[in-house]
C-alpha positions as CSV (number, residue, x, y, z in Angstrom):
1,X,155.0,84.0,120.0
2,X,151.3,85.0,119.3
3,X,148.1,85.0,121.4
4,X,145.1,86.2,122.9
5,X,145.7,88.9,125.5
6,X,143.0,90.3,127.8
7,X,144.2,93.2,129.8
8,X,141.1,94.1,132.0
9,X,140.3,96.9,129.7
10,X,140.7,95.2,125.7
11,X,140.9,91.9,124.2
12,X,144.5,92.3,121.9
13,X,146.1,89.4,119.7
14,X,150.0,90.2,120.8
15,X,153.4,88.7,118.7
16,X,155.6,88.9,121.6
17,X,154.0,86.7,124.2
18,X,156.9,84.2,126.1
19,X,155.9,81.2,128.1
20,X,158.6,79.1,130.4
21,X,160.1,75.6,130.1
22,X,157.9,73.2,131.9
23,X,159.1,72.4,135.5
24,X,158.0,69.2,137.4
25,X,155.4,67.8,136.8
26,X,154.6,70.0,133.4
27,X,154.1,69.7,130.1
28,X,154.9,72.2,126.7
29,X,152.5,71.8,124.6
30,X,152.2,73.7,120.8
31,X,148.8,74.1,120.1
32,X,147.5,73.4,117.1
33,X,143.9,73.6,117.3
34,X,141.6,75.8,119.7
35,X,137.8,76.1,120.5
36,X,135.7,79.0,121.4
37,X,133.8,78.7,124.2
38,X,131.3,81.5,125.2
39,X,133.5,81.0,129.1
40,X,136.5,83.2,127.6
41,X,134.0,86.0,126.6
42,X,132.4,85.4,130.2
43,X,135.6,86.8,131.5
44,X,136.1,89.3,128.8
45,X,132.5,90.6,129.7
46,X,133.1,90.5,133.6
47,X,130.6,87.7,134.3
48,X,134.0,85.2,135.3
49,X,135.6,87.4,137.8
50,X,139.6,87.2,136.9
51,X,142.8,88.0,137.4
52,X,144.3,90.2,134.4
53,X,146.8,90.3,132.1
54,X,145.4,86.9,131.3
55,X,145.7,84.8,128.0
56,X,142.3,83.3,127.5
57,X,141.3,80.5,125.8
58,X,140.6,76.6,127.2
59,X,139.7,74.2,124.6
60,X,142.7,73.0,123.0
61,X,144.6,70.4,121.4
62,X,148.6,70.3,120.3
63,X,151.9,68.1,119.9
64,X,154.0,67.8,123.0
65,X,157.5,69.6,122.7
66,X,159.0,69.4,125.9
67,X,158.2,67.7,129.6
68,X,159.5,68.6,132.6
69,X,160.8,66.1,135.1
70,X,158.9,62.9,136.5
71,X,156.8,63.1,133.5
72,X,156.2,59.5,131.7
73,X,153.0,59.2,129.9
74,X,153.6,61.7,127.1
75,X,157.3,62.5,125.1
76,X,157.6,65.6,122.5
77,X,155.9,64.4,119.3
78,X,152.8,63.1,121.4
79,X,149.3,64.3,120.0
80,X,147.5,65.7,123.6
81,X,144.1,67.1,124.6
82,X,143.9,69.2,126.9
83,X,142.0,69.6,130.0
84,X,141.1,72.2,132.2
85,X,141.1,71.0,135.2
86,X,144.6,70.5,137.2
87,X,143.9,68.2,139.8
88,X,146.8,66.8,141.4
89,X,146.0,63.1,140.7
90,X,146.9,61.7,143.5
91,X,144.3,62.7,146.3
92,X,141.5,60.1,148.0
93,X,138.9,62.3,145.5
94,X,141.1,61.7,142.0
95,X,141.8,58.1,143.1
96,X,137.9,57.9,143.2
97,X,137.6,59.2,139.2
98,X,136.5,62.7,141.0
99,X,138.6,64.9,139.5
100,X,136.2,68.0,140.0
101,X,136.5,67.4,144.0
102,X,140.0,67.7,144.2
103,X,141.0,71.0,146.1
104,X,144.0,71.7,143.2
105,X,141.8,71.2,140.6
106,X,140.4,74.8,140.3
107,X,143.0,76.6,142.8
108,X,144.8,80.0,142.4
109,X,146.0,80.3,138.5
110,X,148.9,80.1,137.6
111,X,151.1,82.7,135.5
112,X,153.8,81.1,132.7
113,X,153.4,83.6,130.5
114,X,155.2,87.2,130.3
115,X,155.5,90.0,127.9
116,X,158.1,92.4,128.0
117,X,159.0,91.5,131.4
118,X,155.3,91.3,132.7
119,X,153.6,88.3,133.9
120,X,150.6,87.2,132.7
121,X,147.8,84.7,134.1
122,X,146.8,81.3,132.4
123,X,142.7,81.4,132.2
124,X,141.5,77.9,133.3
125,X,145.2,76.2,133.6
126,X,145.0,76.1,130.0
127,X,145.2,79.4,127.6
128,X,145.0,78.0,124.7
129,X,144.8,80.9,122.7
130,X,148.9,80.9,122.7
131,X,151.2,78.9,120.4
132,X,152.0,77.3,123.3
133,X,151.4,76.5,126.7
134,X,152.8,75.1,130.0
135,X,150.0,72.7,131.4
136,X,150.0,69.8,134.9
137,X,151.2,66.4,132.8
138,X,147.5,65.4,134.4
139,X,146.0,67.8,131.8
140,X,147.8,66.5,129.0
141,X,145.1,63.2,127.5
142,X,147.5,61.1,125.3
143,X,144.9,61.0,121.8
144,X,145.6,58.5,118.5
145,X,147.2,60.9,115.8
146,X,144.7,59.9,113.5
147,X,142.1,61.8,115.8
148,X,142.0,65.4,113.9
149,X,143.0,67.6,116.0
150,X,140.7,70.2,115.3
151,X,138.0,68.0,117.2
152,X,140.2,67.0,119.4
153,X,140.4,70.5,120.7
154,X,136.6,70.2,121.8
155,X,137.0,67.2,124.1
156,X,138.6,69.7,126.8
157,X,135.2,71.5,127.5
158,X,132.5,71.4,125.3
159,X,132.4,67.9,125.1
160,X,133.1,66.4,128.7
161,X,130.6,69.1,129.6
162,X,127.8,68.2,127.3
163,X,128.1,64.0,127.2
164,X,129.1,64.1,131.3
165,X,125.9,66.1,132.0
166,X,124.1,63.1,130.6
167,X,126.4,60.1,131.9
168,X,127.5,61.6,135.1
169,X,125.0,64.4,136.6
170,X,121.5,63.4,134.9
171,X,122.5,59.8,134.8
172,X,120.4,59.1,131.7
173,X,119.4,55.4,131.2
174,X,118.5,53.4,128.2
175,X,115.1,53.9,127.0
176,X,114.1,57.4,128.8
177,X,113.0,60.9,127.0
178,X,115.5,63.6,127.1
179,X,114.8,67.5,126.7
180,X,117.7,69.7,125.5
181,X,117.0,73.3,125.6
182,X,119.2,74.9,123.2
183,X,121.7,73.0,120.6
184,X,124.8,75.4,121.1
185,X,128.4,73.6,121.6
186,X,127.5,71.9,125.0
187,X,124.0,71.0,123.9
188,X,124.9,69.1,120.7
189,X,127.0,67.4,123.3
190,X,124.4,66.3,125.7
191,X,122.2,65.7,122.3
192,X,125.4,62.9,121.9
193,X,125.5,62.0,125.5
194,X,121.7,61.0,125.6
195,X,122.4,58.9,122.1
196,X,125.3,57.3,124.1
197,X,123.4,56.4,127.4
198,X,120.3,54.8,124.7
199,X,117.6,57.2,125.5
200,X,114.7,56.4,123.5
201,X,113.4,60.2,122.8
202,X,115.7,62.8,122.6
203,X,113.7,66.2,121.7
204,X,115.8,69.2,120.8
205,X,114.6,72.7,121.8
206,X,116.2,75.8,119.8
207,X,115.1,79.3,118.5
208,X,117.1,79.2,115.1
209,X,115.2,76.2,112.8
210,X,118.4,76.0,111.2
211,X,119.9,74.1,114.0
212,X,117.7,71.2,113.2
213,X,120.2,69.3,110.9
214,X,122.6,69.3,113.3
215,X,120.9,68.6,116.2
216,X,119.5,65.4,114.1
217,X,123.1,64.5,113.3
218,X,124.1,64.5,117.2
219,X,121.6,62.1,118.2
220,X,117.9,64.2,118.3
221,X,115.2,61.9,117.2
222,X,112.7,65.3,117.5
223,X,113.5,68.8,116.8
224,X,111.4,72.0,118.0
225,X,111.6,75.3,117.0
226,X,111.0,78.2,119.7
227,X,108.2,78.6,122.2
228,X,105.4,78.0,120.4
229,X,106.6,74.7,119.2
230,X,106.9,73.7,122.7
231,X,103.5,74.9,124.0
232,X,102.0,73.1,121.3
233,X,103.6,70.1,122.1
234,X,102.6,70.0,125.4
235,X,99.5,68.4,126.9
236,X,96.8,70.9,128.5
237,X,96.9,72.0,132.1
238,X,94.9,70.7,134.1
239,X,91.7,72.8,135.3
240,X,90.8,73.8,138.4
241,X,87.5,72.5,138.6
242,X,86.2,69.5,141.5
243,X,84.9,67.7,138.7
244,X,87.0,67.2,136.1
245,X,90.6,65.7,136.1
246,X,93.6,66.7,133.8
247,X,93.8,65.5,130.0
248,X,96.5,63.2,129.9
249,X,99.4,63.2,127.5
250,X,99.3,61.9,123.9
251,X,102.1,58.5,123.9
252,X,101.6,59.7,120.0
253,X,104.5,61.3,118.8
254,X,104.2,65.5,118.2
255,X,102.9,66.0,114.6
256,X,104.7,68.4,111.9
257,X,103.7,71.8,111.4
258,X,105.2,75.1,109.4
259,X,105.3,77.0,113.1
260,X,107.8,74.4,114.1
261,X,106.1,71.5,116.4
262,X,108.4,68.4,117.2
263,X,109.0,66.2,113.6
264,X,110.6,63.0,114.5
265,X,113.2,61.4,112.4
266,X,112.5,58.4,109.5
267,X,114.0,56.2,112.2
268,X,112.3,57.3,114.8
């Protein structure tokens, strides 16, 4: 089968990649959709130390063709997302909803892939930049098949990274302002995330003005476009001086301008 090889030295798209059966515990899953997240070019690049031979990729989605034993909650010709992270679902910190805790979660990878004989590592438990891939069951999400799979594939990372900064980490409430610096994959998501959570105004920061529909479309009621939009947008500093006090901020809303100031949306 085909898929993404890094070999320490060169990234190579082989045709003769194997992967096992699953064994307890594990799923095979054929993947039919994959993301590209800027981690697999963090390890092609040396910034994520790791173990090669490795097949990259960790944003996937696929149909279920085989489990291995004491698997119950997905059969071959289930529709899965996948996850990256194998906890073992069953310690105090997963029974809490903490899967990120567990000490299994992130541990020593895994290698169920070989090529002429060769193992290979799995990058993030996942690789799914193969046809297919031996995953924990826990990593397997049972999804609707009328969810495309194509998005689906994006619920793995960029997603549960993006709306679970918001939810989980910054815990957002209704009504509060929200600054996103940048409106890449996992900023869109936090963009969605603050939507979610009902924060009032959710400004958008981003270098490319081109990002603006988009970042509308996610959820930002204001968009600004680089540096200058954001120094303009912000109130003065205050001086230094014993007798005067700081300016405080405008509760107007930033006006629009051609250099790329905040514009909020007709609803906003």
């Amino acid at each position: 089968m085909r898929g993404v090889v890094f070999d320490g030295k060169r990234v190579r798209v082989v045709d003769d990649l194997e992967v096992r059966d699953p064994g307890p515990g594990e799923v095979l899953v054929g993947i039919a959709a994959a993301g590209l997240c800027h981690s697999d070019l963090s390890v092609i690049d040396g910034t994520i130390p790791f173990p090669s031979p490795v097949v990259l990729g960790h944003e996937g989605a696929g149909v279920v063709e085989a489990v291995g034993p004491g698997v119950v909650h997905v059969a071959p010709g289930d529709h899965v997302a996948l996850s990256t992270l194998a906890n073992c679902g069953a310690c105090a910190d997963c029974d809490r909803g903490r899967p990120t805790m567990c000490r299994k979660a992130i541990g020593m990878p895994g290698r169920p892939f070989s090529r002429g004989g060769q193992p290979l590592f799995q990058f993030a438990s996942n690789s799914s930049f193969a046809e297919r891939t031996v995953v924990k069951a826990v990593q397997a999400v049972k999804i609707p098949e009328d969810i495309p799979l194509t998005s689906a594939a994006l619920m793995g990372c960029g997603v549960l990274t993006g709306v679970g900064a918001v939810l989980n980490r910054a815990k957002v409430g209704r009504g509060e302002t929200v600054v996103v610096i940048g409106t890449g994959g996992i900023g869109l998501n936090v963009l969605q995330g603050a939507r979610i959570a009902g924060a009032l105004t959710i400004v958008a920061v981003d270098t490319n003005p081109d990002k603006e529909a988009v970042a509308r479309q996610f959820g930002a009621s204001h968009f600004l476009t680089s540096t200058d939009g954001v120094r303009r947008s912000s109130p003065p500093a205050p001086t230094t001086s014993s007798n005067a006090s700081a300016a405080p901020a405008s509760s107007a809303p930033p006006s629009t301008s051609s250099t790329g100031t905040a514009r909020p949306s007709s609803s906003a």
